[in-house]
C-alpha positions as CSV (number, residue, x, y, z in Angstrom):
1,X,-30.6,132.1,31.0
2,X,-27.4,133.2,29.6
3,X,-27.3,135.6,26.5
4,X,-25.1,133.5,24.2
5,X,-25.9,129.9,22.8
6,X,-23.4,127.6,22.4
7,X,-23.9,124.6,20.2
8,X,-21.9,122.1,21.3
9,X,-20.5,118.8,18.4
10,X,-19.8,115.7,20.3
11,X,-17.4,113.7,18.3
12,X,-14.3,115.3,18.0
13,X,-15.3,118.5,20.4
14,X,-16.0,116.1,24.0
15,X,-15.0,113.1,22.3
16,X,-11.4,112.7,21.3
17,X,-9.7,110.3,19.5
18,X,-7.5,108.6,21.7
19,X,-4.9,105.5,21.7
20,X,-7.8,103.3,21.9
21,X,-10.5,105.2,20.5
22,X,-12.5,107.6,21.2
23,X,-12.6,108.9,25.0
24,X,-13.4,112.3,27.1
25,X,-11.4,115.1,26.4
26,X,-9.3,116.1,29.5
27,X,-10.9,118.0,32.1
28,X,-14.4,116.9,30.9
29,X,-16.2,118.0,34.2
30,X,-14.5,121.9,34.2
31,X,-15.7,122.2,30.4
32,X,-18.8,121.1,30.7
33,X,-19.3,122.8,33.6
34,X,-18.0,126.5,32.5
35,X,-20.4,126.0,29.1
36,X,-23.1,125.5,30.7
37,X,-22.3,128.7,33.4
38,X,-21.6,130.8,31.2
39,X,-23.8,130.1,27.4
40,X,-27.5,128.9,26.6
41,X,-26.2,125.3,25.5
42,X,-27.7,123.3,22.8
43,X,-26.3,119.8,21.1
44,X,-25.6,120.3,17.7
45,X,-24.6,117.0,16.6
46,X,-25.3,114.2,14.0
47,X,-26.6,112.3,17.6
48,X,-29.3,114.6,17.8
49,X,-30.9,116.0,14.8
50,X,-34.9,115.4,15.6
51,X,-35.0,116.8,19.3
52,X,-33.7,113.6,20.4
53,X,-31.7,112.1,23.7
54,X,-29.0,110.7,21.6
55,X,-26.5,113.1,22.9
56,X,-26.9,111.1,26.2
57,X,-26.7,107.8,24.8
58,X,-23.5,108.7,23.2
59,X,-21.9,109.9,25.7
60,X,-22.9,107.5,28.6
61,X,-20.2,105.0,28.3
62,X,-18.0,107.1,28.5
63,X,-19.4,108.9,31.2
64,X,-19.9,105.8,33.6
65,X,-16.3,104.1,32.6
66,X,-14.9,108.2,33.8
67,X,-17.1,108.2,36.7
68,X,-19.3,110.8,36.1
69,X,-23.2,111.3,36.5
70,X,-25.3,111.2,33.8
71,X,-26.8,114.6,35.4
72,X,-23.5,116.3,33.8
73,X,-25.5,116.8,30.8
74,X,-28.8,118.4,32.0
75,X,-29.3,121.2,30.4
76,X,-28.1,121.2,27.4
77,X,-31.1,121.3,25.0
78,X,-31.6,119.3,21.5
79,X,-31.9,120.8,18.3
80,X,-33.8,120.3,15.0
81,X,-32.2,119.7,11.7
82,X,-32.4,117.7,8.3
83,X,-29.2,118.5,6.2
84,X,-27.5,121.5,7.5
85,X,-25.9,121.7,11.3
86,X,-26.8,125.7,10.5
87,X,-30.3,124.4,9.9
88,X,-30.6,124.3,13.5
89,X,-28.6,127.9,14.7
90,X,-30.6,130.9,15.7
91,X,-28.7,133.7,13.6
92,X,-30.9,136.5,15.6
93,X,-28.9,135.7,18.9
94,X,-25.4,135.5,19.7
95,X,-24.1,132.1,19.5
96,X,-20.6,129.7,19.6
97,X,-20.2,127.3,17.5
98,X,-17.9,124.2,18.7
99,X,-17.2,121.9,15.8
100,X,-14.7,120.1,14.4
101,X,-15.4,119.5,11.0
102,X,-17.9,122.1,9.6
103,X,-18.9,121.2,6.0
104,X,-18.0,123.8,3.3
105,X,-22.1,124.5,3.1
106,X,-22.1,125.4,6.5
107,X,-19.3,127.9,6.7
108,X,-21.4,129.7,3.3
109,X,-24.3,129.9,5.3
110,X,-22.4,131.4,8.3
111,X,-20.9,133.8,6.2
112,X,-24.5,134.6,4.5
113,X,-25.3,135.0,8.3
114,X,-22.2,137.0,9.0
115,X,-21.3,134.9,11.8
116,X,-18.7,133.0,10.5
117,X,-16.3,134.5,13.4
118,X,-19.1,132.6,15.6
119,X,-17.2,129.0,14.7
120,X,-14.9,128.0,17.2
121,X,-13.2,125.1,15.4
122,X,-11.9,122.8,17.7
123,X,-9.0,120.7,16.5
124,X,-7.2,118.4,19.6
125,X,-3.9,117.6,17.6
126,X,-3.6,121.6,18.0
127,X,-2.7,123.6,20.9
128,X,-4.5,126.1,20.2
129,X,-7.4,124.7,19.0
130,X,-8.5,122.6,21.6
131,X,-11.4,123.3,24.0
132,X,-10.5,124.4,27.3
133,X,-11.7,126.7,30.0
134,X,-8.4,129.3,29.0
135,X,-9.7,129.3,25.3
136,X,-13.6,130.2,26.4
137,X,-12.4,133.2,28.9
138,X,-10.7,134.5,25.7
139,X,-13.7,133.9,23.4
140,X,-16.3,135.7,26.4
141,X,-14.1,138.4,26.6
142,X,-14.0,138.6,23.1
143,X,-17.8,138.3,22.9
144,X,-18.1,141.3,25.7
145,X,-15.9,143.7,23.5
146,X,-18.2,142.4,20.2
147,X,-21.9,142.5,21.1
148,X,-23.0,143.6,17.9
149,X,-22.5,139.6,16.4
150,X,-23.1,140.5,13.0
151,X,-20.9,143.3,12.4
């Protein structure tokens, strides 16, 4: 088990909006794959609130119309939450948050928290916002340098 969590968004963070809707963000497979190597992942997403499998249902068709395997995604654990994405975030471990859209709420609460350094907003009309494998070697050797996530 890794030492940080990650809590992974689908729609705008693996999903992107693309000439025809929404499709897999490029190099899927090698992000997905690093995340999982290298964090505790968890789905923090409106598809899975209650512990659910939604994550998987949302993301299958576009899984099968890329060619991958369902099996991508094992791994990555659900998370429990009513109102609040933060609702569901474990503020007495390290942690990533990928999001695209975080509510003004949940920024307070992260910032209650301290951890408001912990969002990674991902934004894919930006550079150097979007989620790649360069952008999480930055962030874990940011994370190495920074153990102390609450300082």
């Amino acid at each position: 088990m890794n030492f940080i969590k990650a809590y992974i968004d689908i729609d705008g963070v693996l999903l992107r909006n693309g000439k025809n809707g929404p499709e897999l963000i490029p190099r899927f497979k090698r992000v997905v794959a690093f995340l999982k190597e290298h964090y505790d992942c968890y789905w923090l997403t409106t598809h899975v609130r209650h512990g659910s499998g939604g994550a998987v249902a949302k993301m299958a068709p576009f899984l099968r119309k890329a060619g991958i395997e369902l099996s991508i995604l094992e791994g990555i654990g659900p998370t429990e939450w009513r109102t609040l994405k933060t609702e569901a975030i474990d503020f007495d471990r390290p942690f990533i948050w990928l999001e695209d859209d975080p509510l003004p709420s949940e920024i307070q609460v992260l910032r209650a928290n301290k951890c408001v350094h912990n969002l990674e907003v991902v934004d894919w009309r930006k550079k150097t916002t979007r989620l790649t494998v360069r952008r999480f070697r930055r962030i874990l050797r940011g994370r190495e340098l920074f153990l102390d996530f609450r300082v």
